[in-house]
C-alpha positions as semicolon CSV with decimal commas, in nm:
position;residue;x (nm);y (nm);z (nm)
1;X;11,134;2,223;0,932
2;X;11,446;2,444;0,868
3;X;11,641;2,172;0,690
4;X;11,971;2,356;0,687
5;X;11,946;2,228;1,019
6;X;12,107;1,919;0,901
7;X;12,400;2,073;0,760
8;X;12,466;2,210;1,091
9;X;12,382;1,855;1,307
10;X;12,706;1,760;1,295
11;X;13,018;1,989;1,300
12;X;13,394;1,876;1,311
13;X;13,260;1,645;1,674
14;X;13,129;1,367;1,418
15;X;13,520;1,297;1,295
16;X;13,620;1,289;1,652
17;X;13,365;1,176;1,933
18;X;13,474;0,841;2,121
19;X;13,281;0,541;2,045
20;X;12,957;0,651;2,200
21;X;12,725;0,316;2,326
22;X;13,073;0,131;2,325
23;X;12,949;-0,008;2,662
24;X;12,602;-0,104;2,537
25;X;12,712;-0,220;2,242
26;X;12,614;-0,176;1,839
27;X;12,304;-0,108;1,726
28;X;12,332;-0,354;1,407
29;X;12,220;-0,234;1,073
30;X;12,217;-0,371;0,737
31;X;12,260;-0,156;0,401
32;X;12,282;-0,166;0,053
33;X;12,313;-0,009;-0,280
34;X;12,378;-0,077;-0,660
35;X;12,768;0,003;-0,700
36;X;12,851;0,363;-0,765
37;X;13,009;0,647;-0,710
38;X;12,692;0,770;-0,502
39;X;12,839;0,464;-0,247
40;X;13,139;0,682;-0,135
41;X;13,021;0,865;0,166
42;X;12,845;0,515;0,348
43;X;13,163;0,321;0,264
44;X;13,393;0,641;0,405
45;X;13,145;0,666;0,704
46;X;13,234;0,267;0,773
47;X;13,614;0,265;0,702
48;X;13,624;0,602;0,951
49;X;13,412;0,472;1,220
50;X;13,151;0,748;1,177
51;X;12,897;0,492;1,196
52;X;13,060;0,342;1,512
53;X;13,085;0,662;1,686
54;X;12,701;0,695;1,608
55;X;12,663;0,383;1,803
56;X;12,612;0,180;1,454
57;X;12,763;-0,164;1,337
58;X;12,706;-0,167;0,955
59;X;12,697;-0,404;0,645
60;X;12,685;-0,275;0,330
61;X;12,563;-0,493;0,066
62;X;12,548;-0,468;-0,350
63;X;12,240;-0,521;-0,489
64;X;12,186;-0,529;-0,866
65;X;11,970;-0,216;-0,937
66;X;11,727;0,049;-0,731
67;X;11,435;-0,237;-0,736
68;X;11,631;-0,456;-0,565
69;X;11,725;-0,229;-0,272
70;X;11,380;-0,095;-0,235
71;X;11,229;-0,496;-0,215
72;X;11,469;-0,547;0,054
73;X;11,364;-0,227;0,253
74;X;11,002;-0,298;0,202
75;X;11,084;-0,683;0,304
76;X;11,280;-0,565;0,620
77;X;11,609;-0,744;0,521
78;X;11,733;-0,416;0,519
79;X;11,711;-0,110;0,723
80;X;11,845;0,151;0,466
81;X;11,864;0,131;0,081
82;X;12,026;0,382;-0,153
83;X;11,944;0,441;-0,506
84;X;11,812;0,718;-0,789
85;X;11,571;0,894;-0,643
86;X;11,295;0,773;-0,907
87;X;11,245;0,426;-0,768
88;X;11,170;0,511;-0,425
89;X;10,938;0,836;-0,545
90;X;10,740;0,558;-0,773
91;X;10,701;0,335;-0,508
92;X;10,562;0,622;-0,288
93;X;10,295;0,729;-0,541
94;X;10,224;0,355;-0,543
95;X;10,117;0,357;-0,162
96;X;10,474;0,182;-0,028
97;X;10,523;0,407;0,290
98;X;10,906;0,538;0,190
99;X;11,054;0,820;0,281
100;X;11,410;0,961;0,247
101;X;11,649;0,990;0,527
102;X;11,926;1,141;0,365
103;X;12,065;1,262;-0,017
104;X;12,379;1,140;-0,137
105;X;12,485;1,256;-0,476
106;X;12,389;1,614;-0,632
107;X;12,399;1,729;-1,028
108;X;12,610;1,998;-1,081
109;X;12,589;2,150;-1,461
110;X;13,032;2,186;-1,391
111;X;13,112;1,855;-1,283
112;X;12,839;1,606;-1,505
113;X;12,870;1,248;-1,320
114;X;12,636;1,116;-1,602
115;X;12,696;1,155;-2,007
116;X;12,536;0,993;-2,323
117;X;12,754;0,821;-2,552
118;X;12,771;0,696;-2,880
119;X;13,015;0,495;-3,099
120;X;13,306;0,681;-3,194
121;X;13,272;0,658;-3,540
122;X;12,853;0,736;-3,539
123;X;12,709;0,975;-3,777
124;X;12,510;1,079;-3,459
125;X;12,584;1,421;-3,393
126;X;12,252;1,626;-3,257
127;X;11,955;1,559;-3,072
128;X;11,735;1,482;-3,400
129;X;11,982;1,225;-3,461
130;X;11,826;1,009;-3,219
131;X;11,474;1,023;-3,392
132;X;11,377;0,636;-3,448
133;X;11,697;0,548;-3,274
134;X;11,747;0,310;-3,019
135;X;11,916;0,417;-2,715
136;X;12,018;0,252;-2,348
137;X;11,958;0,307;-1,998
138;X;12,035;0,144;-1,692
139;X;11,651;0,130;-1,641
140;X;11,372;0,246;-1,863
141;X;11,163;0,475;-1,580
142;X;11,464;0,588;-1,406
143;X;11,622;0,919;-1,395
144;X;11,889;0,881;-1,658
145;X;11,595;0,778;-1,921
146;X;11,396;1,058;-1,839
147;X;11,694;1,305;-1,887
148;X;11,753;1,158;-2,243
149;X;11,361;1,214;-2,360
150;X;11,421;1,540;-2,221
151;X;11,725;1,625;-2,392
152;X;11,633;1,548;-2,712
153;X;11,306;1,726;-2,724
154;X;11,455;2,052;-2,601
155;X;11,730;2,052;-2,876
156;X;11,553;1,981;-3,142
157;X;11,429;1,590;-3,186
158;X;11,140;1,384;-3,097
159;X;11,172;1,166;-2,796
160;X;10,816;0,982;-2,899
161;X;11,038;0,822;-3,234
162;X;11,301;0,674;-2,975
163;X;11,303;0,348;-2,886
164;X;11,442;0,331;-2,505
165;X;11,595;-0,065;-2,352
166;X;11,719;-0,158;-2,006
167;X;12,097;-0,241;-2,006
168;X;12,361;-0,310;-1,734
169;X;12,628;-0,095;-1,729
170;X;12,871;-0,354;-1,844
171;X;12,636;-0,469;-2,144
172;X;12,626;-0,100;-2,273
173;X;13,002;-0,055;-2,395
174;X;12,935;-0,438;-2,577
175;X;12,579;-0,304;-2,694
176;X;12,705;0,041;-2,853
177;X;13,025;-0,173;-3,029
178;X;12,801;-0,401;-3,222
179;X;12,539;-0,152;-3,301
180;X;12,259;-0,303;-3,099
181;X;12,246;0,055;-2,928
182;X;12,281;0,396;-3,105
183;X;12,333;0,558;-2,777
184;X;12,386;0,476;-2,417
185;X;12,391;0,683;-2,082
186;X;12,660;0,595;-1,841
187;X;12,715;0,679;-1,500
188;X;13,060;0,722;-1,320
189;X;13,287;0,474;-1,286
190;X;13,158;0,296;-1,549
191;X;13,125;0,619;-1,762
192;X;13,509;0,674;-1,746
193;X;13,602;0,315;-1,835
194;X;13,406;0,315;-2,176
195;X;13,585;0,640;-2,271
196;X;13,889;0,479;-2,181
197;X;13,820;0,239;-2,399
198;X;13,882;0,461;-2,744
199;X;13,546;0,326;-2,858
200;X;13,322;0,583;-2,775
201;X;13,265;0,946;-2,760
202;X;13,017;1,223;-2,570
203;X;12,676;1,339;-2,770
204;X;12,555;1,506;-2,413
205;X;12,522;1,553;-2,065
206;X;12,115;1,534;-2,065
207;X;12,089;1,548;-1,721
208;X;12,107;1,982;-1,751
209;X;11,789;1,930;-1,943
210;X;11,618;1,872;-1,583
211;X;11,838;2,164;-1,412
212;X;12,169;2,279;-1,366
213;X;12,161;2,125;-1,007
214;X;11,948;1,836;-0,818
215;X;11,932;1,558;-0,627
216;X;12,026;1,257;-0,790
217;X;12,006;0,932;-0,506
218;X;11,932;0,934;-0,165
219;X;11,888;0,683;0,122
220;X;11,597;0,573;0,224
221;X;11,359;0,340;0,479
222;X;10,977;0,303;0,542
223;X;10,749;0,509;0,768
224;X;10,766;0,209;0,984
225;X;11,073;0,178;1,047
226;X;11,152;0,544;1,135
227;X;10,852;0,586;1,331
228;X;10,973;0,245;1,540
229;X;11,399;0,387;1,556
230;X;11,414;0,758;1,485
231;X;11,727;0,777;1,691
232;X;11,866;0,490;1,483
233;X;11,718;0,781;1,126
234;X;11,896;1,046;1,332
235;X;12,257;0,844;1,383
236;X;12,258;0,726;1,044
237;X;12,167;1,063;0,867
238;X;12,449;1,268;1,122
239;X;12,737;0,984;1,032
240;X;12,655;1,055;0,633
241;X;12,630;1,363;0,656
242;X;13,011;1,409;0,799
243;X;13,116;1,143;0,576
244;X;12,993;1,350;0,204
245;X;13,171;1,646;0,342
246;X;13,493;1,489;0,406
247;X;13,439;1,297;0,014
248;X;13,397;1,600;-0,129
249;X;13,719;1,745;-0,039
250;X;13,908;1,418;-0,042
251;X;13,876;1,272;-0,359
252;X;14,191;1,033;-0,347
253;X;14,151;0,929;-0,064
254;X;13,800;0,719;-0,151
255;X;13,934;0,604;-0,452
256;X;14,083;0,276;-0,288
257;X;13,753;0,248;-0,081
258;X;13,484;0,267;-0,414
259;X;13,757;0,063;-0,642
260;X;13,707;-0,235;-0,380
261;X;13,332;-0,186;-0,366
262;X;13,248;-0,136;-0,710
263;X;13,512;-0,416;-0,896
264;X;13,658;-0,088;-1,126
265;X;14,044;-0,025;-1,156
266;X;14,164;0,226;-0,916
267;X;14,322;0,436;-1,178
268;X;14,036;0,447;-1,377
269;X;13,768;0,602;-1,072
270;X;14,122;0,812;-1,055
271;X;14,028;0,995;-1,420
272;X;13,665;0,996;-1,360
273;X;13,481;1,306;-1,272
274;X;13,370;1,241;-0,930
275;X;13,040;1,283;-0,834
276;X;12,910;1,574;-0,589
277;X;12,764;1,462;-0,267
278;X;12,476;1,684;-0,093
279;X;12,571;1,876;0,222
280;X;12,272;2,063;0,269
281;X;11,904;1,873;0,275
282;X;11,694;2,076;0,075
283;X;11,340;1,962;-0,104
284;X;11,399;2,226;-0,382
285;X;11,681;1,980;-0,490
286;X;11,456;1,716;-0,497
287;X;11,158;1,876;-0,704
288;X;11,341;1,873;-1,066
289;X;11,332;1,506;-1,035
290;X;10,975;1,492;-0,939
291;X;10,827;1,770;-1,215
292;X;11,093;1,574;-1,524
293;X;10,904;1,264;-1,426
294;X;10,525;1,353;-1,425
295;X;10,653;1,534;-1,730
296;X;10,717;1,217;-1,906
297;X;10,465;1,006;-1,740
298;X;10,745;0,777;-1,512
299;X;10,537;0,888;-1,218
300;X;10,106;0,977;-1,216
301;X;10,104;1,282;-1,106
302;X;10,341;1,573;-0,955
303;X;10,347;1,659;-0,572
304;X;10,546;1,870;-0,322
305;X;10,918;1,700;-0,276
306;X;10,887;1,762;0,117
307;X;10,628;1,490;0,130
308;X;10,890;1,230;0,066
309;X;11,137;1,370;0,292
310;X;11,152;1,233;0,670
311;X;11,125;1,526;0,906
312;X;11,317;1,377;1,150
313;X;11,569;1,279;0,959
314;X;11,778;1,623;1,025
């Protein structure tokens, strides 16, 4: 399937098309996603209606981390979950039926949503720095741990001396402080607040260690559940996909809309660098991920992005 049919599903109609099903009401949905910047288009899509004019009512729910979401999905308390793409893609290999339904936010080398951080005053200054270091992630087999291993082997340390542990995003800024942590990778809004704070300063941007551009988180549901509502897939993919084009060229305007989902000031999200959400649906954005994993042994064994991706979805 020519997935740059997606990109062209919806057109300028999705901003303005009447409440469609109006008469037969909602179809009700439930949602959910740990809190970050990768939440902008789904909370855009509900404060615009594009999810109303697809004939959707939805909740959106915060769930702690990826694991969480995908339970729920898998449990049927929720339709839809969102997350890295590394949870879902492990859960696959593992025989849960998921697939994704839509991408949300992209990598771009220009515009790094994701950085590595140390103290300010830390003697930590290259990659072979880290060797028998401890560092943080938000989870030890997700996406932002894999990009660190890879960093530092391909500039010159040894990612088999570095001790990796699972933080929150709000533990990291304490952890790097009191030295529990020689390094941390932070994700936007969070990222900006910790430089903010004076306290800390950028070693990297691992993630270009995977590739200068990929899929970072996507939405997803069972086999199940799209073989059982595949209009329901098809609604939900249009009303994000008109709802990441209008984020990505209105910036401001969401800032109001993640600062309310995600508990982080306004002015802060404000001076972030704002993450990059996908308007095309394309597997070769989703195979970095994939090959960095089985690289590192997150995931078994490598295989073909487009088996993960719903072909109805577009």
């Amino acid at each position: 399937m020519n997935r740059r049919a997606w990109v062209r599903a919806v057109g300028a109609a999705a901003f303005c098309a009447p409440a469609r099903l109006a008469a037969q009401g909602l179809t009700a949905i439930r949602i959910a996603s740990a809190a970050a910047d990768d939440d902008t288009p789904g909370l855009y899509a509900i404060h615009a209606d594009l999810f109303k004019n697809e004939g959707l009512s939805v909740t959106f729910d915060v769930m702690a981390n990826g694991a969480a979401v995908a339970a729920a999905v898998v449990g049927g308390s929720l339709q839809f979950g969102q997350s890295g793409l590394l949870t879902p893609i492990q859960a696959y290999l593992r025989g849960i039926p998921f697939k994704f339904v839509a991408p949300t936010g992209v990598y771009v080398s220009d515009a790094p949503y994701a950085l590595m951080l140390v103290k300010k005053d830390s003697p930590i200054r290259v990659a072979r720095d880290l060797n028998g270091k401890t560092i943080a992630a938000p989870s030890v087999k997700d996406l932002n741990a894999v990009a660190q291993l890879l960093w530092i082997d391909r500039n010159g340390g040894d990612s088999k001396t570095v001790k990796q542990v699972e933080l929150t995003y709000a533990a990291m800024l304490p952890a790097l402080e009191e030295g529990r942590v020689d390094a941390a990778m932070l994700l936007q809004p969070a990222l900006q607040a910790a430089l903010d704070s004076g306290q800390t300063r950028v070693l990297a941007a691992p993630h270009d260690a995977i590739a200068k551009r990929f899929t970072i988180s996507g939405w997803f549901t069972t086999t199940g559940y799209i073989a059982a509502n595949a209009d329901v897939v098809r609604r939900f993919a249009r009303a994000l996909h008109a709802a990441a084009i209008y984020a990505n060229r209105h910036h401001a305007e969401t800032v109001p809309l993640l600062a309310a989902f995600t508990k982080v000031d306004p002015q802060t999200i404000e001076r972030s660098t704002r993450e990059v959400f996908a308007e095309t649906f394309e597997a070769r954005d989703f195979q970095p991920v994939i090959d960095a994993a089985a690289n590192y042994g997150v995931i078994e064994r490598r295989f073909d992005a487009r088996e993960i991706i719903a072909s109805n979805a577009a």
